[in-house]
Steps between C-alpha positions, in 0.01 A plus 500: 500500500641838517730651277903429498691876590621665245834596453519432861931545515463822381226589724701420811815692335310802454377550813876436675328378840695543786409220837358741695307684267111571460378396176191543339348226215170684422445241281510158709246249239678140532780614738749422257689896517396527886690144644828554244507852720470347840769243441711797455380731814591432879429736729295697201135472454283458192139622455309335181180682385226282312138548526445168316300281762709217316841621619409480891569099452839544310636711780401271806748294327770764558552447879702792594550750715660731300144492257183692506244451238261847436171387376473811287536634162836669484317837480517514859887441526565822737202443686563146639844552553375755727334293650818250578714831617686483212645831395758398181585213340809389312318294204193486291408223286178549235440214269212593288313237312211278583576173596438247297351326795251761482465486122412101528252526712162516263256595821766827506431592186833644400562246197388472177536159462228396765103553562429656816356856603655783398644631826902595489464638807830396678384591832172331551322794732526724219191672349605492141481186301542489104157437434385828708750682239382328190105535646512862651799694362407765218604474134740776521662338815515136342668698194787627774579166672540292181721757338722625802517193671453189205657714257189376300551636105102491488360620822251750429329196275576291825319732701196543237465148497479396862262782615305388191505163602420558871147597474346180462794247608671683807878309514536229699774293440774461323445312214172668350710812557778353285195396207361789524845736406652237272415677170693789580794310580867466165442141375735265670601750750170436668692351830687835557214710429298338753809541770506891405150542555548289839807683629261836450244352702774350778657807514183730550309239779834544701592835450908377416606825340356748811642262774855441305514926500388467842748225651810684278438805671485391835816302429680810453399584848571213682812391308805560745760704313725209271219308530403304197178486312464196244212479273391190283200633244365286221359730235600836362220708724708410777762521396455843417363622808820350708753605256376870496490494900853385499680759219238775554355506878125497305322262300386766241604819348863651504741484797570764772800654515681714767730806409753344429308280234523165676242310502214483845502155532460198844689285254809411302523190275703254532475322125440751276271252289295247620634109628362250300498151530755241355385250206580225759220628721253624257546126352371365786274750657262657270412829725833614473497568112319862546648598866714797525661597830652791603698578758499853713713655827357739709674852500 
C-alpha cells in the first residue's frame, strides 16, 4: 500500500497549474501528487520521474495522454526532458520521503522493524547496498555518514564498533546489525536510535543529498520564468539544503550579491517559513507530522 499525499491541497495551490501547462512530479511513488495534477491539466502535459521498478505498475493505471512516466532518478531532470523537446516548464513538484510502501517491504531493507538484507537501495540496479557501506567503508567515513546524515550523538563509537565487528561477522542483515549496535543506543530511545543510524545508511546507498543539489539546480534552469517550484522534505538535512537554494541561490556559505546589494538568486519565496500540516491531517496520516514544504517562483 503506498503512502496517502501529504498536504496534497497545498501542493496543488503552490504550484498554481494552469490547463495547458507542463508539469513536472519528480517524485511520482503511489501516484497520489501526479493524478490530483492531471485532473487539473488539459491540453498540458505531466512528466513523473521514479526509478522505483515498483512505480511502473501505479502509472499504467493512469491512462492518459497528457502523462509520461521517466524511469529515472530525478538527477537527470534536464536531461530527459531533453529528450521529450521540452525546453521550460511552468511547475515542479519534489516530494521527498521514502514511501512507506518502500519502508514495509522487509526484502527492501529500508525498515527497522523487519528481517531482510540490508539493501536501501531504492533503485534496484544500483551498486551500493547498506551492507557494502557497513562491510567496506572506512572508520573515518562511517564516522561522517552517521553524524552528517543520522545526526548520530555517538558516531565515532558507531564507527569503532562496526569496523570492529566486521572482521569476523561481515553484516548481513538487518537484525544482527541491529544486536550488534544496541549497546550504544539511550535506553528507551532505542527505536529512534536505530531509525538515525538507518536514515544514515538510506541516505548514503542513494546518494539523496548530491541528487536533491543536483535536481534543485537544474530546476532553476528549466523553470519557465513565474514558474513555481514546491518542495515537500521530511527531515532538517533537507530541509536545509532547499531552504538555502530558495533565500540564498546556494546550499552553503553566504549569498551573492550584485552592486546594488541584492541578492543573485533563480528564486523568490513564496511563504517565508515553511507549510506544515494541519492537526486534522497529521491525526490521520502519520508521515505528515515531520514534513515541511516550501514553496518557490522562478525570477
Amino acid at each position: 500500500m503506498y503512502h496517502k499525499p501529504v498536504m496534497l491541497q497545498e501542493c496543488l495551490e503552490g504550484m498554481n497549474i494552469v490547463p495547458n501547462g507542463i508539469y513536472v512530479d519528480v517524485t511520482f511513488g503511489g501516484g497520489g501528487h501526479s493524478k490530483a495534477i492531471l485532473k487539473k491539466i488539459e491540453d498540458g502535459m505531466l512528466y513523473s520521474f521514479d526509478q522505483d521498478p515498483d512505480a511502473k505498475a501505479n502509472a499504467a493505471a493512469l491512462e492518459s495522454s497528457s502523462f509520461t512516466l521517466v524511469e529515472s532518478n530525478f538527477r537527470y531532470l534536464k536531461r530527459y526532458l531533453k529528450l521529450y523537446g521540452v525546453k521550460q516548464v511552468q511547475g515542479i513538484l519534489a516530494d521527498l520521503g521514502v514511501s512507506s510502501h518502500q519502508i514495509d517491504a522487509p526484502e527492501r531493507g529500508f525498515s527497522t522493524r523487519f528481517d531482510g538484507v540490508l539493501d536501501m537501495r531504492m533503485a534496484q540496479s544500483g551498486e551500493k547496498n547498506a551492507a557494502k557501506i557497513l562491510n567496506e567503508y572506512s572508520e573515518k567515513e562511517l564516522h561522517r555518514i552517521f553524524g552528517m546524515y543520522g545526526e548520530v550523538r555517538n558516531a565515532k563509537t558507531l564507527a569503532a564498533l562496526i569496523v570492529s565487528s566486521r572482521v569476523n561477522h561481515p553484516f548481513k542483515m538487518v537484525l544482527e546489525f541491529k544486536d550488534t549496535i544496541r549497546k550504544l543506543a539511550p535506553r528507551g530511545k532505542e527505536n529512534r536510535y536505530f531509525a538515525q543510524v538507518f536514515q544514515a545508511l538510506r541516505i548514503e546507498v542513494n546518494e539523496e543529498m548530491q541528487a536533491l543539489e543536483e535536481m534543485l539546480e537544474q530546476c532553476a534552469e528549466v523553470l519557465a520564468p513565474g514558474g513555481r517550484l514546491v518542495v515537500m522534505s521530511y527531515h532538517s538535512l533537507e530541509d536545509r539544503l532547499v531552504k538555502n537554494f530558495i533565500n540564498k541561490g546556494k546550499f552553503f556559505g553566504e549569498a551573492e550579491k550584485d552592486f546594488y546589494g541584492n541578492v543573485l538568486k533563480p528564486f523568490e519565496a513564496i511563504s517565508r517559513k515553511p507549510i506544515v500540516a494541519q492537526k486534522e491531517e497529521i491525526e490521520t496520516n502519520n508521515r505528515a507530522r515531520s514534513a515541511k514544504l516550501r514553496i518557490a517562483s522562478k525570477v
